[in-house]
C-alpha positions as CSV (number, residue, x, y, z in Angstrom):
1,X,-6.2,-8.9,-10.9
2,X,-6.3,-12.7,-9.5
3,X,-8.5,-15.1,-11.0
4,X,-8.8,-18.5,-9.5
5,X,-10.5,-21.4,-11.3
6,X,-11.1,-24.9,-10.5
7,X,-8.1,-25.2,-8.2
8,X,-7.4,-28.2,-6.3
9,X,-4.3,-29.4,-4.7
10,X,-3.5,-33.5,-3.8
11,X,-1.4,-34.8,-1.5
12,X,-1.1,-38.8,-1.9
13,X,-5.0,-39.1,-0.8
14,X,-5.6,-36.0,1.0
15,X,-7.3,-33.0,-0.9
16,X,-5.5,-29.9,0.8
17,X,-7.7,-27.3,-2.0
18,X,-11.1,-28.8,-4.0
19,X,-11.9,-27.4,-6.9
20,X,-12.3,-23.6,-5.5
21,X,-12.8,-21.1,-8.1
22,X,-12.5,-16.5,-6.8
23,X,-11.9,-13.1,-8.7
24,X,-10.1,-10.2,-6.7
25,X,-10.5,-7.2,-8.5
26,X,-7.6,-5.0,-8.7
27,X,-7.2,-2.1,-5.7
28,X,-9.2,-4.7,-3.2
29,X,-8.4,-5.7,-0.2
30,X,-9.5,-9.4,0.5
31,X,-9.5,-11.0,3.7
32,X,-8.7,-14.8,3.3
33,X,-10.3,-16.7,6.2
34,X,-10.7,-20.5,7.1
35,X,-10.2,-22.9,10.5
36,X,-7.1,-24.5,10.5
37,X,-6.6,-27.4,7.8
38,X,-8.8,-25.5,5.6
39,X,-6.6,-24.6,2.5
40,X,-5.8,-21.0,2.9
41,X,-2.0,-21.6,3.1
42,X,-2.0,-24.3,0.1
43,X,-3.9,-22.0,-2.0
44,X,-1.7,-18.7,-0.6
45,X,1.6,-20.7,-1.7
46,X,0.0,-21.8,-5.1
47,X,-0.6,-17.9,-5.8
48,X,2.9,-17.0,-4.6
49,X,4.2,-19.7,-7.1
50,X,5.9,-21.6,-4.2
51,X,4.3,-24.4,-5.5
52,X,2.1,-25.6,-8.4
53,X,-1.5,-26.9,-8.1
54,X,-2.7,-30.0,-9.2
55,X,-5.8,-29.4,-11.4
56,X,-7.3,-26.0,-12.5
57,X,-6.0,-22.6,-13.0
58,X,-4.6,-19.3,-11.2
59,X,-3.8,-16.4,-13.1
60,X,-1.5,-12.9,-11.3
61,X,-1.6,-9.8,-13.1
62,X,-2.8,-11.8,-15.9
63,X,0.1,-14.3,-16.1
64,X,-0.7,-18.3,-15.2
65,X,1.1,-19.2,-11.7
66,X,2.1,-22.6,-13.3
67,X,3.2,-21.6,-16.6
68,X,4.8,-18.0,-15.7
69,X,6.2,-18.1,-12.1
70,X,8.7,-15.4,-13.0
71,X,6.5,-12.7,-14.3
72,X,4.1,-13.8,-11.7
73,X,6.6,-13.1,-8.4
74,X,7.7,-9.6,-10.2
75,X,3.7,-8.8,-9.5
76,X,3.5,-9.9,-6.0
77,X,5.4,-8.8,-2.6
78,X,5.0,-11.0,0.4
79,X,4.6,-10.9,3.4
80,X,5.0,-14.1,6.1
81,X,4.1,-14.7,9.4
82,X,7.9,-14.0,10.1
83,X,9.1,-11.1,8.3
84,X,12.3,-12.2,5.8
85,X,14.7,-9.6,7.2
86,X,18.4,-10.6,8.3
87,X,19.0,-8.8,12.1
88,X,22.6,-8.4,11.4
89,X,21.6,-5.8,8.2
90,X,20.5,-2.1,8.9
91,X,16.7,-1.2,7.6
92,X,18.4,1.0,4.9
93,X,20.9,-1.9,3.7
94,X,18.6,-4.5,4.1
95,X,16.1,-2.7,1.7
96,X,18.8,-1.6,-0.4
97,X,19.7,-5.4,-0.5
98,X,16.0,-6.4,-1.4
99,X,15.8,-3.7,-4.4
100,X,19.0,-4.9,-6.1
101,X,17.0,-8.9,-6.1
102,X,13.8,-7.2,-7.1
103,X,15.9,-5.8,-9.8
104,X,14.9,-2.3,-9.6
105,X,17.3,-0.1,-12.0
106,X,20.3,0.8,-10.0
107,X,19.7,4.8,-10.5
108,X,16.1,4.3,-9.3
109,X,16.8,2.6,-6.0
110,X,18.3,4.8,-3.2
111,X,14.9,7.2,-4.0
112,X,12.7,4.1,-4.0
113,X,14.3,3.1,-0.7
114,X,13.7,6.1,1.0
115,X,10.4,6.1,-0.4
116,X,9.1,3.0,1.3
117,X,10.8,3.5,4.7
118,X,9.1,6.9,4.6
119,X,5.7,5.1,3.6
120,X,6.1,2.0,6.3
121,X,7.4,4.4,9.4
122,X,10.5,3.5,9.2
123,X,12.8,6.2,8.0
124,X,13.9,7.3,11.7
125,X,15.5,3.8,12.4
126,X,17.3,3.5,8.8
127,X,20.9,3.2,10.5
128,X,19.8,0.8,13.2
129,X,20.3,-3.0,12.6
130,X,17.1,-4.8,12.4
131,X,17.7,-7.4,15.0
132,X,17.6,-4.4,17.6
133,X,14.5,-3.3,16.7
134,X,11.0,-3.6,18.3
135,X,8.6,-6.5,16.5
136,X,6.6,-3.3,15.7
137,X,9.5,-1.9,13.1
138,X,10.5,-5.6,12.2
139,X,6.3,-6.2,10.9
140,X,7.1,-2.6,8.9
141,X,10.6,-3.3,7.8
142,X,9.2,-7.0,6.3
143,X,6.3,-4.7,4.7
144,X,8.6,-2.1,3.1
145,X,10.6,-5.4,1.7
146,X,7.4,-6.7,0.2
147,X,6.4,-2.9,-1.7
148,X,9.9,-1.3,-2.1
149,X,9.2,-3.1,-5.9
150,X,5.5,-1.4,-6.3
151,X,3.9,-4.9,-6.7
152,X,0.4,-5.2,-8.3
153,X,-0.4,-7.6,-5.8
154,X,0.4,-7.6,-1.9
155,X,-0.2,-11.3,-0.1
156,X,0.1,-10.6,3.8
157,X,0.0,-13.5,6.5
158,X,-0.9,-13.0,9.9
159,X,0.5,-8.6,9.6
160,X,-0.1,-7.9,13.0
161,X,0.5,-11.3,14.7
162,X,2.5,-10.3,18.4
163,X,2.0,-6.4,18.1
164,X,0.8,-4.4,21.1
165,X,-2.7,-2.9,20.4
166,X,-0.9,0.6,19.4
167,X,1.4,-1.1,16.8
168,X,-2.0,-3.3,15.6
169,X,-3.4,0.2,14.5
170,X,-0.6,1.9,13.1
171,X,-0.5,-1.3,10.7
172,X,-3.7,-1.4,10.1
173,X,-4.0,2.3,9.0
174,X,-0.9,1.3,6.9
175,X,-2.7,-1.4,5.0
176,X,-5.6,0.6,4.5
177,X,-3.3,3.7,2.8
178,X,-2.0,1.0,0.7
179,X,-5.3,-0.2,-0.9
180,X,-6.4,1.5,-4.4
181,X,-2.7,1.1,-5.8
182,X,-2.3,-2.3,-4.3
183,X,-4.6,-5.3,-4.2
184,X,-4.3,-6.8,-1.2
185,X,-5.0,-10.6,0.1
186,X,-5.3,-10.6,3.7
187,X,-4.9,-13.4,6.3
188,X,-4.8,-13.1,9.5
189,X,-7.2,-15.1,12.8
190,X,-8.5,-11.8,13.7
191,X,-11.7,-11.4,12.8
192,X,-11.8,-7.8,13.9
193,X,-9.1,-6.5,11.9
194,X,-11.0,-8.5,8.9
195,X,-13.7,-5.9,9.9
196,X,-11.6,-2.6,10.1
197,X,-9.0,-3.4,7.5
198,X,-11.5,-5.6,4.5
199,X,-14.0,-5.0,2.2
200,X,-14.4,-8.2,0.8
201,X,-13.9,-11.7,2.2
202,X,-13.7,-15.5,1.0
203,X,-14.1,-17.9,3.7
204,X,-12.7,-21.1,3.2
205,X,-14.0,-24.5,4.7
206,X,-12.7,-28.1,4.5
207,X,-10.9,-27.1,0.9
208,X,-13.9,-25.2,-0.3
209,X,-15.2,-21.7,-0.7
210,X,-18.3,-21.1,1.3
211,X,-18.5,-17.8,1.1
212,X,-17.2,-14.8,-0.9
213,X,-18.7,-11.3,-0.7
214,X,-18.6,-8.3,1.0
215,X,-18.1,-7.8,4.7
216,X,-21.5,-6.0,5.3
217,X,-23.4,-8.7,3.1
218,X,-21.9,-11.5,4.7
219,X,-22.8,-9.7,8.4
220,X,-26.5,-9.1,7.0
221,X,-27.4,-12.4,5.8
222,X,-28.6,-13.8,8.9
223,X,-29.9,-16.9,8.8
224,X,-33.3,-16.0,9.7
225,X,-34.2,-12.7,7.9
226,X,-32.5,-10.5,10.0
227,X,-32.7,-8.9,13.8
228,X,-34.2,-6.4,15.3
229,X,-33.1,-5.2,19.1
230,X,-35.8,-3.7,20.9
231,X,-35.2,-1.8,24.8
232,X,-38.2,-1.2,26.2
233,X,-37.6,0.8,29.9
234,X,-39.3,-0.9,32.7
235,X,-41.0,1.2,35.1
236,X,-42.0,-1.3,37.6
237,X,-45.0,-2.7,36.6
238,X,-44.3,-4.4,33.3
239,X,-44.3,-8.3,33.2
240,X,-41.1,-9.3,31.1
241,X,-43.2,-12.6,30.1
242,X,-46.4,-10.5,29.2
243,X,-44.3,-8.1,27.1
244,X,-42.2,-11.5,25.3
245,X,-45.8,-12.8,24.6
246,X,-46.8,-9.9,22.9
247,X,-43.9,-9.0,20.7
248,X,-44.4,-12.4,19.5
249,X,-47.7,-12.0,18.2
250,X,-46.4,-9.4,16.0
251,X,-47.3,-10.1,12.3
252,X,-43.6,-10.8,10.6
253,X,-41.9,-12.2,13.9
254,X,-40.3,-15.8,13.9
255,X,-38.4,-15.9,17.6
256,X,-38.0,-13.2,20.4
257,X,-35.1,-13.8,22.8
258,X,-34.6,-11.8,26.2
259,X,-31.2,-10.4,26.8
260,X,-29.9,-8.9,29.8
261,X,-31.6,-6.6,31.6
262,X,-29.6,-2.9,31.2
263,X,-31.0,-1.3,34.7
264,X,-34.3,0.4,33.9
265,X,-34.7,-1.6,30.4
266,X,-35.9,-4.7,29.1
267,X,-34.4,-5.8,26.5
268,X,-35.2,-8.4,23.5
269,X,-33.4,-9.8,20.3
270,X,-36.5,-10.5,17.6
271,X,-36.0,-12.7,14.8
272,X,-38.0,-11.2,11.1
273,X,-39.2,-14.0,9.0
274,X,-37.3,-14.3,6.0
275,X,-37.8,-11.8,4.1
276,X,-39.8,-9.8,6.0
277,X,-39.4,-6.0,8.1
278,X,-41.1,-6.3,11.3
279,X,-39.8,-3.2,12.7
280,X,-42.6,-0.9,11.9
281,X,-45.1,-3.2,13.5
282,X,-43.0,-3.9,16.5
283,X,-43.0,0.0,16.9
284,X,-46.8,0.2,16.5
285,X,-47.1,-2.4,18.9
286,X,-44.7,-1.4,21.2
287,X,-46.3,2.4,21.5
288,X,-50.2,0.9,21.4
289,X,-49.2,-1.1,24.4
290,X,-48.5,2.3,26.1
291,X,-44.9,0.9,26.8
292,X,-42.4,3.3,26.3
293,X,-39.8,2.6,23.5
294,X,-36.0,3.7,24.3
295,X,-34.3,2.1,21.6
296,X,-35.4,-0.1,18.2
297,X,-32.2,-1.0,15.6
298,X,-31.5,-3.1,13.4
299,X,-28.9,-6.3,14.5
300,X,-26.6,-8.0,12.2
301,X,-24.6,-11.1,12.3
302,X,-20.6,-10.4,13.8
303,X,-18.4,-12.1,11.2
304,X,-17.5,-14.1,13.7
305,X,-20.6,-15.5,14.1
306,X,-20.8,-15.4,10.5
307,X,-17.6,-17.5,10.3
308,X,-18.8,-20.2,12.7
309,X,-21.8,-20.3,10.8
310,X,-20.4,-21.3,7.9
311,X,-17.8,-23.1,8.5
312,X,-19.6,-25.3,11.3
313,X,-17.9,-24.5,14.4
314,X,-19.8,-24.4,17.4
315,X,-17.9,-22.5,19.6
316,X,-16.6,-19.9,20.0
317,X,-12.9,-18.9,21.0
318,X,-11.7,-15.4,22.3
319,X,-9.4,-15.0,19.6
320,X,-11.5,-16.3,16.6
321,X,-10.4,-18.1,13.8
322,X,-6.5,-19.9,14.1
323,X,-5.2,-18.9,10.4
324,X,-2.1,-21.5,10.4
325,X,-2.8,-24.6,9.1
326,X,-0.9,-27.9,8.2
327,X,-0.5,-27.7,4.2
């Protein structure tokens, strides 16, 4: 559905996009990550034909963003930070006023209007003018706006930027609903929803990809083989060092870290080699010991450790990843 090769983007001497090359399949939904400065908005407006790249190739729908802008934009609804509604219109005119520029056939758009406002929540506010409305129904209004057309392609930036945690769901579960006739690029600075809303992610870095895959490989490829949490209950008499030393010794371990002490239980982070599945030996040892094992599961990589990883950042904010950037 969008096939990006060898894109890169100049401005004077800086290199907003280098050479990045991605496939979205059609009926995905792609979240579109990177640090601020990174590319994602350059490379967002190249796909939305706002502007044309420098070197390479981006192809919508099958048509070439440079060469067919037109054809390209009837395939895509949008989605900005801001949603592009006027307050002083009602949700039903305003989408009324959004079919006649998408030029849906005049017969076909008071159905196709209802349609979306039924689809995006919104059908119980239809008469009320859209600057009176909550942020909430202005987010669902601007995502009616960028359907009411049935685009092959939906490009959303920052969906649930300013909505209450209620709202964040409700457009979430939308989004979701939407994949499988829609494919979907999503960016947003919240890793989480990445993780509820995504199945497949490209993180860019710098003007580079770094990664592109699913949500669960990216989380499983831990740098060093993979974790394995082990609580272990303490019943008095157990050394925490004694126990540390032995769980090293166990063939296919690289690193145990102590973590907090939950009450009763001790418990440790263990580090596999690469390549390697310690867990049945930690058990054995574990049980031989005469310890007495509560808990042994496996622990992946957050994505936002992931993220940091990869794109070199070394610490870590409480809201993760800023997605504006300066194109």
């Amino acid at each position: 559905m969008i096939q990006v090769e060898g894109l890169t983007k100049r401005y004077a001497r800086h290199v907003a996009v280098d050479n990045i090359s991605f496939s979205v399949d059609k009926g995905d939904i792609v979240g579109f990550l990177g640090p601020n400065g990174a590319g994602k908005t350059t490379t967002m407006r190249i796909l939305t034909c706002f502007m044309p790249p420098t070197e390479g190739k981006a192809t919508v729908a099958n048509f070439d963003v440079f060469e067919q802008p037109f054809e390209v934009k009837k395939h895509i609804g949008y989605l900005p930070e801001a949603p592009p509604v006027y307050p002083e219109m009602s949700v039903r005119d305003y989408l009324t006023f959004v079919a006649r520029l998408k030029n849906l056939p005049s017969g076909d758009i008071r159905n196709r209007v209802e349609q979306v406002m039924e689809r995006c929540a919104v059908a119980d506010v239809a008469p009320k003018l859209i600057g009176k409305l909550s942020k909430g129904y202005r987010q669902r209004v601007g995502l009616a706006q960028a359907i009411i057309h049935n685009p092959d392609v939906l490009i959303l930036d920052e969906p649930t930027s300013g909505l209450d945690p209620k709202q964040i769901n409700e457009t979430r579960e939308l989004i979701k609903s939407l994949s499988g006739e829609h494919t979907i690029i999503l960016s947003t600075h919240i890793l989480p929803e990445v993780e509820a809303v995504c199945e497949k992610v490209i993180i860019i870095n710098k003007g580079k990809v770094v990664a592109t895959d699913s949500v669960e490989n990216l989380k499983n490829r831990a740098g060093l083989g993979g974790a394995t949490q082990v609580q272990i209950e303490n019943t008095g008499d157990l050394d925490p060092v004694a126990v540390h030393q032995r769980l090293e010794q166990v063939a296919g371990v690289s690193k145990v870290l102590d973590r907090l002490t939950h009450g009763p239980r001790l418990v440790f982070e263990i580090e596999n080699l690469q390549g390697q599945n310690a867990r049945p030996d930690i058990a054995r040892a574990i049980v031989h010991a005469g310890w007495n094992l509560i808990e042994l599961k496996s622990s992946t990589m957050t994505l936002e450790e992931v993220f940091l990883e990869l794109t070199g950042s070394h610490t870590a904010q409480p809201a993760p990843v800023a997605a504006g950037e300066v194109a």
